[in-house]
NUTOR-523676 format. One record per residue: x negated, y negated, z negated of N, C-alpha, C in turn; residue in three letters. Coordinates in steps of 0.001 Angstrom, whole numbers, padded with zeros to 6 digits, always signed. Example, Ala and Ser with C-alpha at 12.3 -4.5 7.8 and 13.67 -1.06 7.14 Angstrom:
% residues 2
-013190+005690-007800-012300+004500-007800-013200+003300-007800ALA-012850+002250-007080-013670+001060-007140-012900-000030-007870SER
This chain:
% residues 272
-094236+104050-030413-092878+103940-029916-092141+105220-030299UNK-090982+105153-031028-090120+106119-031535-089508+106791-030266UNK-089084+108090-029882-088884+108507-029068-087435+108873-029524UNK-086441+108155-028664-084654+109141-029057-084426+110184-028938UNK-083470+110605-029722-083292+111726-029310-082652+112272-027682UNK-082058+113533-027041-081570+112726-025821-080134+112462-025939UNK-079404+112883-027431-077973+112114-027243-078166+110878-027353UNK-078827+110274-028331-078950+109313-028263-079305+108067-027382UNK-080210+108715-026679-080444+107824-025034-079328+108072-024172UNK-078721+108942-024187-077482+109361-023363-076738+107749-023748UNK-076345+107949-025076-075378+106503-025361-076072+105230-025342UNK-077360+105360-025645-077479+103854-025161-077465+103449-024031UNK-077626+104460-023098-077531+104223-021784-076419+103949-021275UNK-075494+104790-021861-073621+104326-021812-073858+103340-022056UNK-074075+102576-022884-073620+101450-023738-074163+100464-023224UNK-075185+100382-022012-075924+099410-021525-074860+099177-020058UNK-074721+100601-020017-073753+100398-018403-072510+099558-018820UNK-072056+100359-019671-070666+099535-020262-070760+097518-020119UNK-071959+097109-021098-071986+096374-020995-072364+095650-020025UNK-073541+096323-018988-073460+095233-017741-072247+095511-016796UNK-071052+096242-016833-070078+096259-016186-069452+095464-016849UNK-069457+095332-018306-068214+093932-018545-068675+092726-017737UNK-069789+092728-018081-070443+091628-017525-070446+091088-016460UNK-070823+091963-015441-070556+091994-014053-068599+091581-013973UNK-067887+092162-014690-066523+091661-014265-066385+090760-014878UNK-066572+090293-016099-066109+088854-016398-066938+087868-015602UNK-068201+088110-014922-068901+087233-013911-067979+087101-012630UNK-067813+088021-012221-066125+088508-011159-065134+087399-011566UNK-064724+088164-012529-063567+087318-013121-063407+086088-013426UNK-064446+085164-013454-065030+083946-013695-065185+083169-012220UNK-065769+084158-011331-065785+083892-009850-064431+083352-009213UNK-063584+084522-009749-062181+084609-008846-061401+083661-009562UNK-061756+083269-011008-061206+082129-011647-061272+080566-010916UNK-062375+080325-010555-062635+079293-009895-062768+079101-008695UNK-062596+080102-008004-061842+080056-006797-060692+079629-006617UNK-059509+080204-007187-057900+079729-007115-058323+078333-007929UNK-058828+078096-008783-058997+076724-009455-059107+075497-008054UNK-060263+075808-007233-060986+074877-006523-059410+074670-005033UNK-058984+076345-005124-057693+076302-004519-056547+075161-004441UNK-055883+075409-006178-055034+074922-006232-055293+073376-006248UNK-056617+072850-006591-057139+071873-006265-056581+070761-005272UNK-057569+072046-004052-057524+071437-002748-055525+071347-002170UNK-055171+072501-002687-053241+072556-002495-053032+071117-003110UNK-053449+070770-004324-052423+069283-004945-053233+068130-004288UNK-054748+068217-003772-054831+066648-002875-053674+066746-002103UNK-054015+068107-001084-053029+067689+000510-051584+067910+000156UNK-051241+068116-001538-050175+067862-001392-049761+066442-001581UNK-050881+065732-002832-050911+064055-002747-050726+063192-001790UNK-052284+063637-000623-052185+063556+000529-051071+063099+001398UNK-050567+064391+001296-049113+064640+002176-047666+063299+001439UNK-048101+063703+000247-047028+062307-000304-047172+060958+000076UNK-048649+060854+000043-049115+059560-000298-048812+059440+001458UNK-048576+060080+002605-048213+060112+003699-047118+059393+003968UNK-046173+060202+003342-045065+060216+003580-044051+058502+002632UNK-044748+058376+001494-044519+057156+000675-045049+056474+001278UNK-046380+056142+002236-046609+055029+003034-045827+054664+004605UNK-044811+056172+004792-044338+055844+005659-042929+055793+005118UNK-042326+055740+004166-041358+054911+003570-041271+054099+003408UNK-042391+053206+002699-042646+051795+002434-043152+051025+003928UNK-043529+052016+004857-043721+051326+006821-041967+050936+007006UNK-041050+051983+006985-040204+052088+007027-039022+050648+006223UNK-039681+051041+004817-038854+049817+004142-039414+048560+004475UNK-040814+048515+004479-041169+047167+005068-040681+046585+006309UNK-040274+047552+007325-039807+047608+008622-038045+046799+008402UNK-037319+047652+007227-036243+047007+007396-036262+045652+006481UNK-037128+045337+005772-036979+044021+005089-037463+042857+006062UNK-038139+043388+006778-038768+042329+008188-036933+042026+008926UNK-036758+042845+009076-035533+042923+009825-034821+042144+009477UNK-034233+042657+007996-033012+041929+007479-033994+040311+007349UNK-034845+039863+007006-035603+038941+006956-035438+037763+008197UNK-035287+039103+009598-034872+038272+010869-033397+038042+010672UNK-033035+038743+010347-031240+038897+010214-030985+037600+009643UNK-031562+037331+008418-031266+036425+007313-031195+035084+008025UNK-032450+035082+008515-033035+033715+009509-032236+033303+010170UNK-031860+034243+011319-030340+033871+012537-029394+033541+011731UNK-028729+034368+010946-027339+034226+010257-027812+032274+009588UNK-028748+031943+009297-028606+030888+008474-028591+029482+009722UNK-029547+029752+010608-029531+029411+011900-028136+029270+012307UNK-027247+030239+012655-026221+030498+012750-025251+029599+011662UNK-025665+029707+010771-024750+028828+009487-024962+026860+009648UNK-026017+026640+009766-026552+025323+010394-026198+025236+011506UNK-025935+026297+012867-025372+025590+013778-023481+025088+013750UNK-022789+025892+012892-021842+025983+012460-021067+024785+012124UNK-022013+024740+010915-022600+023241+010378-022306+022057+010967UNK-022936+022432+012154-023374+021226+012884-021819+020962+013860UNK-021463+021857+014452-020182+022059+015130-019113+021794+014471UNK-019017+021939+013047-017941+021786+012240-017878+020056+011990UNK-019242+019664+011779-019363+017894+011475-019180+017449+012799UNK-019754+017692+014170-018698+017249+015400-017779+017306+015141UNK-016933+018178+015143-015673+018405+015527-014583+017744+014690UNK-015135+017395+013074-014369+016445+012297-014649+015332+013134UNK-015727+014576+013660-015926+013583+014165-015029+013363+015286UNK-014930+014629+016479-014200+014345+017541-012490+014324+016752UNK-012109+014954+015934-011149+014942+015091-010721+013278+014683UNK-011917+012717+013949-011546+011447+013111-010691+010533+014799UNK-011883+010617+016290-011922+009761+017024-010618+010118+017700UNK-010165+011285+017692-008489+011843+018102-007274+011178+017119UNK-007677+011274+016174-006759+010687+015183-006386+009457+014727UNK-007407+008350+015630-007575+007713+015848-006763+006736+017012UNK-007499+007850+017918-006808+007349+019436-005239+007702+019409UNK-004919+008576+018701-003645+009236+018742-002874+007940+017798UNK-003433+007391+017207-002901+006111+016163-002682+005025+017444UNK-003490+004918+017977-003387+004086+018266-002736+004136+019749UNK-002111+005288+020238-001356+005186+021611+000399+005001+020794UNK+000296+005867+019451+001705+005946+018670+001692+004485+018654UNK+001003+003328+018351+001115+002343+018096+001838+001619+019358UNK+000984+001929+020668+001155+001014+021625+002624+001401+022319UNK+002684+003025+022003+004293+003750+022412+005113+002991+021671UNK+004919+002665+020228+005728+001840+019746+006262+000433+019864UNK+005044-000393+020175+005400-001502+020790+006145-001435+022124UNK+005858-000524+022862+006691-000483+024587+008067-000559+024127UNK+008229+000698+023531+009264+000626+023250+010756-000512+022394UNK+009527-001100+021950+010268-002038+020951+010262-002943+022428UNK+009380-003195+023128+009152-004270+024320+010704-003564+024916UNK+010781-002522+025147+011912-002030+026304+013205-002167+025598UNK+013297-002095+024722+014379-002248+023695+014912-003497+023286UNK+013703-004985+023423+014305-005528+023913+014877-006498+024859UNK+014132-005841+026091+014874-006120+027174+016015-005836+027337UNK+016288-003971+026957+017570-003930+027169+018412-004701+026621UNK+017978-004912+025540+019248-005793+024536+019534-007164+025421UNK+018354-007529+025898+018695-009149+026811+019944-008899+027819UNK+019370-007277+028536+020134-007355+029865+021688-006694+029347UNK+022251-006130+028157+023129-005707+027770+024274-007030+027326UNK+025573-006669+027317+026699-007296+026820+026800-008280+025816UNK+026712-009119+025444+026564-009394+024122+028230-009948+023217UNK+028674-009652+022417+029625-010011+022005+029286-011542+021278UNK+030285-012418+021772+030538-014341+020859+031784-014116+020524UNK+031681-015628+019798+032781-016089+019540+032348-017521+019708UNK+033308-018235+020500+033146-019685+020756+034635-020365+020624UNK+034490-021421+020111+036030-022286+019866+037174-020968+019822UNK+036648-020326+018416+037569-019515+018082+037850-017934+018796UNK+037339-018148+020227+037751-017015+020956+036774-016060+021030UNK+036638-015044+021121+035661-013261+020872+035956-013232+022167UNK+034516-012692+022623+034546-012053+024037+033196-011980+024070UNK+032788-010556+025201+031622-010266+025719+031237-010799+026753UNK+029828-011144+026717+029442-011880+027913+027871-011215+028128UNK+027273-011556+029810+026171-010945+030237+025103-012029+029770UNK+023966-011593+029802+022801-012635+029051+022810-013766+030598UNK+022707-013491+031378+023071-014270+032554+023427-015555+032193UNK+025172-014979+031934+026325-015713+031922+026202-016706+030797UNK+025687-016070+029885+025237-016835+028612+024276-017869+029062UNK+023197-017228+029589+022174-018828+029941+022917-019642+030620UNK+023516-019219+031761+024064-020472+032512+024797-021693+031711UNK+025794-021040+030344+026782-021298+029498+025344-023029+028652UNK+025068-022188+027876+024188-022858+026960+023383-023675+027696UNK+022664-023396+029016+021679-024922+029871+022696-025380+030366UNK+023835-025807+030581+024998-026546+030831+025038-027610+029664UNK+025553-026652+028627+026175-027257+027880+024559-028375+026816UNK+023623-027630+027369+022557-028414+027164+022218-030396+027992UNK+022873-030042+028745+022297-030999+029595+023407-032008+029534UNK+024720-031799+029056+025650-032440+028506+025242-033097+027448UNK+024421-032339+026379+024124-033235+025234+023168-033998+025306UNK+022307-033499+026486+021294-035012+026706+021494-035669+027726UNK+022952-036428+027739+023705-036924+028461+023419-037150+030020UNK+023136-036052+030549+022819-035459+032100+024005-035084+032092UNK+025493-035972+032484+026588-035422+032899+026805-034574+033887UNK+025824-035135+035294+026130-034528+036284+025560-033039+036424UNK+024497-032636+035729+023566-031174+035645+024660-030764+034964UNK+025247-031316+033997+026470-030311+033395+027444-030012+033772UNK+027695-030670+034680+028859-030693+035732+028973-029511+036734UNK+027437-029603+037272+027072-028669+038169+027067-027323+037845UNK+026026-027474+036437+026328-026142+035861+027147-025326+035454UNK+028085-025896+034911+029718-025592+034422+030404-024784+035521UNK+030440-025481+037122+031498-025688+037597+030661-023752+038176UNK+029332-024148+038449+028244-022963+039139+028874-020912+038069UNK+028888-021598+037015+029078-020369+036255+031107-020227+036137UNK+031211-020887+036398+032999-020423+036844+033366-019941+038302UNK+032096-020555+039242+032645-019902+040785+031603-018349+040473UNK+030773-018050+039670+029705-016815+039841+030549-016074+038480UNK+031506-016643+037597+031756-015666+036654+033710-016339+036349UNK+034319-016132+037431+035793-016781+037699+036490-015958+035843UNK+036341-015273+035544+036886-014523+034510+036014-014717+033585UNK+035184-015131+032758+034332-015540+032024+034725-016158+030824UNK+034484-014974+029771+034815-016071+028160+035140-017040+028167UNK+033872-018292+028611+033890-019242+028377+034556-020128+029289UNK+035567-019579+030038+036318-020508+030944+037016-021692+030247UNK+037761-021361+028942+038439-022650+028374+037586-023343+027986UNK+036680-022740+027575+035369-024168+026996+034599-024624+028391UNK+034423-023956+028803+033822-024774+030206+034507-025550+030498UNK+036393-025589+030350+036687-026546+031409+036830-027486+030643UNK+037164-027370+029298+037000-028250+028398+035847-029326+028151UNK+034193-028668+028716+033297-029762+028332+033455-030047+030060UNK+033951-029297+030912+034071-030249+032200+034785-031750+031994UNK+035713-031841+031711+036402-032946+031069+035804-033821+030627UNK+034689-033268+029034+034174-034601+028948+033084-035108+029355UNK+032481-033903+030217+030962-034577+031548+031800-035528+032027UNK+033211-035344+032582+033721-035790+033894+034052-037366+032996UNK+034398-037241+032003+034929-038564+031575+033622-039265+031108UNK+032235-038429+030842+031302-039545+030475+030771-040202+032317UNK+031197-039859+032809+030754-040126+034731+031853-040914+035091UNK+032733-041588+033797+033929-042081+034159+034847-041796+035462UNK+035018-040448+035941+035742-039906+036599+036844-039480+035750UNK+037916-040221+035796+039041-039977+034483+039857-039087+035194UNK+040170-039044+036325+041404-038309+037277+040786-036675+037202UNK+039605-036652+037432+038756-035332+037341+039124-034718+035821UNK+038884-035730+035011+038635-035112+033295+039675-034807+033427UNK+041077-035570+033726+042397-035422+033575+042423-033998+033891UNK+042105-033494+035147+042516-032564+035725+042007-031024+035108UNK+040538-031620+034447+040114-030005+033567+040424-029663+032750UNK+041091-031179+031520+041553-030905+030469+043425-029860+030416UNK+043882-030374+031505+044775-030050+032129+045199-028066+031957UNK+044148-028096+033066+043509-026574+033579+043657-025825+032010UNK+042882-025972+031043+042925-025583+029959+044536-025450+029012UNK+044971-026361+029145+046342-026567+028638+047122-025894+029460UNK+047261-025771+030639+047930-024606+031550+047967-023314+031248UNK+046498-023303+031196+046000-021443+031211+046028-021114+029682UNK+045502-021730+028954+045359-021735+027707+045895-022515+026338UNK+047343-022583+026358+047824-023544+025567+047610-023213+023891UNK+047262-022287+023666+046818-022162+022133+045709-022025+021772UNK+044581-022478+022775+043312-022406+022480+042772-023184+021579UNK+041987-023186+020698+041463-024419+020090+040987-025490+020312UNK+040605-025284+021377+040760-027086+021970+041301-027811+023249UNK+042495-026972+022766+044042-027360+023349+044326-028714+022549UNK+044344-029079+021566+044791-030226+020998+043742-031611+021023UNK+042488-031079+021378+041402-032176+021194+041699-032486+023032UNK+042004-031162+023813+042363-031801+025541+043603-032638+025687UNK+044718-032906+024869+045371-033714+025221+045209-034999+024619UNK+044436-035084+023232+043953-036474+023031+042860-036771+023811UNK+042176-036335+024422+041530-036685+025890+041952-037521+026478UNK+042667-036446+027317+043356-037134+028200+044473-038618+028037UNK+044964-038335+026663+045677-039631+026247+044382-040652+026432UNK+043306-040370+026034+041835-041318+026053+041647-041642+028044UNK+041977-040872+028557+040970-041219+030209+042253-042008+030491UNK+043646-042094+030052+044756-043023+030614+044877-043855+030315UNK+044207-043934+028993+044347-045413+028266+042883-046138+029150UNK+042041-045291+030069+040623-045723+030212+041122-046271+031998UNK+042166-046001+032716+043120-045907+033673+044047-047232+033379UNK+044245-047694+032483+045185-048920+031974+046965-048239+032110UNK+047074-046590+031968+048393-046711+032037+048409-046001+030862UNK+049182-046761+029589+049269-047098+028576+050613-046304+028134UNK+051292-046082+029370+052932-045320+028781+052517-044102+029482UNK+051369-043457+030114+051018-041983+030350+050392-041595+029006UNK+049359-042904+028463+048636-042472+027100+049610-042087+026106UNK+050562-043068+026037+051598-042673+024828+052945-041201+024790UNK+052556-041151+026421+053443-040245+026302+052392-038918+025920UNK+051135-038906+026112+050478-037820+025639+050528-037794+024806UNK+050037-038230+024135+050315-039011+022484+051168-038160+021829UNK+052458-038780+022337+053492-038235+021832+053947-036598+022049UNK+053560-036009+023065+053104-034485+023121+052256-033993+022495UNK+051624-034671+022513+049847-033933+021417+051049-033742+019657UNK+051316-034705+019457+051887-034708+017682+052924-033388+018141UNK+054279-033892+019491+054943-032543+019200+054394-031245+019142UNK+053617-030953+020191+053217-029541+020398+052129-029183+018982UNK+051215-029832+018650+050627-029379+017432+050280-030145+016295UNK+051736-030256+015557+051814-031602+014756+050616-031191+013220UNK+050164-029979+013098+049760-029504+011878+048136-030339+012203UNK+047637-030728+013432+046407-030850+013786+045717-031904+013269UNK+044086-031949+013435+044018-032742+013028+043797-034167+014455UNK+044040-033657+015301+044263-034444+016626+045594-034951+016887UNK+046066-034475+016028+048141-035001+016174+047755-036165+015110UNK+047382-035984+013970+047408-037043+013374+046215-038220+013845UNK+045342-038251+014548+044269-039310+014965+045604-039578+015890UNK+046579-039021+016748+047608-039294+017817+048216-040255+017387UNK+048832-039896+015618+049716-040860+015228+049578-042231+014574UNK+048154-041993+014177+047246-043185+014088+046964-044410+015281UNK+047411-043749+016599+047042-044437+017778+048327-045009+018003UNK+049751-044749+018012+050710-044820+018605+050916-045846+017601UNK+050428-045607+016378+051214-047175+015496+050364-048445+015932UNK+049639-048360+016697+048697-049450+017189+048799-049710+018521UNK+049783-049019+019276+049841-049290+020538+051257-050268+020800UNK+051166-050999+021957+052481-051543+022078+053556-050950+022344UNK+054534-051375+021778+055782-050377+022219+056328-050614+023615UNK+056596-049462+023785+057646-048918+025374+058369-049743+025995UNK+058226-049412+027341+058933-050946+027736+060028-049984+028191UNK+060853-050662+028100+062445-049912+028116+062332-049752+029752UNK+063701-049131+029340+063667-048477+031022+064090-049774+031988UNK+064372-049869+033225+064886-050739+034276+066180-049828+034235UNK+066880-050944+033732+068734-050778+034242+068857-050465+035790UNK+069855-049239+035981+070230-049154+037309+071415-050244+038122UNK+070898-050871+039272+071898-051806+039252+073554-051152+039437UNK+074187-051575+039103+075629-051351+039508+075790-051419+040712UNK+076570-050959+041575+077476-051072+042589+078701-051282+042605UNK
């Protein structure tokens, strides 16, 4: 074995320390390396950890409000179907209103037409009969017309009655000249000639330009000739042509008078 010198062992001996001190510190250094390693490690689980915490209680959270709105959704549609349902009543109670409402407008309408015309029955009514205009009550009118009804189905005496009934209940009455006028010829179909005489009369008094002013004195020329006094007939006769020679009762007059016997002259007054 070679023996060193002693500088020389001096430095290898340096040189051994040297090197187990690197050694020793990069073993250190290697230590303290993987320490903060195993560190920062364990720092990024619990910081994962800590996320993966906090993202499951976001998604608790969001799951929480999608449950929700989920209930929300449910009612509101609930809500939309009951709606629904209230809205299709209510057209229904609608159709059955619109309905009923038709049909009271209807029945208001008929009343009314019903009341409307009653009134019209019980109101004035304006005629015209043998020429003459005048207002009369619906009354007055029935009495008028079942009179003059019962005349034409030769019930003289109901017409008689009736006639005479609506001149004592309506003394001023339109139809006074025609009433007394068909009084006349009830009275002359009951061969009561003095009676006819007397209505046809009445008329010619009160009413000498009536229109059947000229058919009442060929009447009456008729109930005298029905009387056998033959110079009362002719003298009507002969009034009927003067007073309304344009007629057509003046001329049936003058048709009669050329067929009747002539006038017996007067009786001479005796002398004294």
């Amino acid at each position: 074995m070679t023996l060193l010198p002693p500088f020389a062992l001096r430095l290898r001996t340096l040189a051994l320390a040297i090197t187990a001190a690197l050694i020793g510190s990069a073993a250190q250094a290697a230590l303290f390396e993987d320490t903060d390693a195993r560190r920062a490690i364990l720092d990024i689980r619990q910081q994962r950890t800590q996320d993966a915490d906090a993202m499951a209680g976001k998604l608790g959270a969001l799951n929480a409000q999608i449950e929700q709105l989920r209930r929300s959704l449910l009612e509101m549609n609930a809500q939309v179907e009951q709606l629904r349902a209230d809205l299709a009543r209510q057209r229904g109670q609608d159709e059955v209103l619109a309905r009923d409402l038709a049909e009271v407008q209807r029945k208001l309408k008929d009343t009314q037409a019903s009341v409307d015309e009653r009134v019209r029955k019980l109101e004035p009514q304006t005629l015209t009969v043998d020429g003459k205009t005048f207002k009369v009550d619906p009354d007055e009118k029935r009495l008028f017309d079942e009179a003059l009804a019962r005349l034409r189905a030769a019930d003289f005496a109901a017409g008689i009655s009736g006639l005479n009934g609506l001149l004592q209940r309506y003394p001023s009455t339109g139809y006074r000249e025609s009433a007394w006028y068909w009084l006349g010829n009830a009275h002359y179909g009951q061969r009561q000639y003095k009676e006819a005489i007397a209505s046809f009369r009445q008329l010619l008094d009160k009413s000498p330009d009536h229109a059947r002013a000229p058919e009442s004195l060929l009447s009456i020329a008729n109930c005298h000739g029905e009387l056998k006094d033959n110079e009362a007939a002719r003298r009507t006769l002969e009034e009927l042509v003067k007073q309304y020679p344009s007629t057509e009762a003046a001329q049936a007059a003058r048709d009669r008078l050329l067929t009747m016997p002539a006038a017996k002259p007067a009786p001479k007054k005796a002398r004294g």
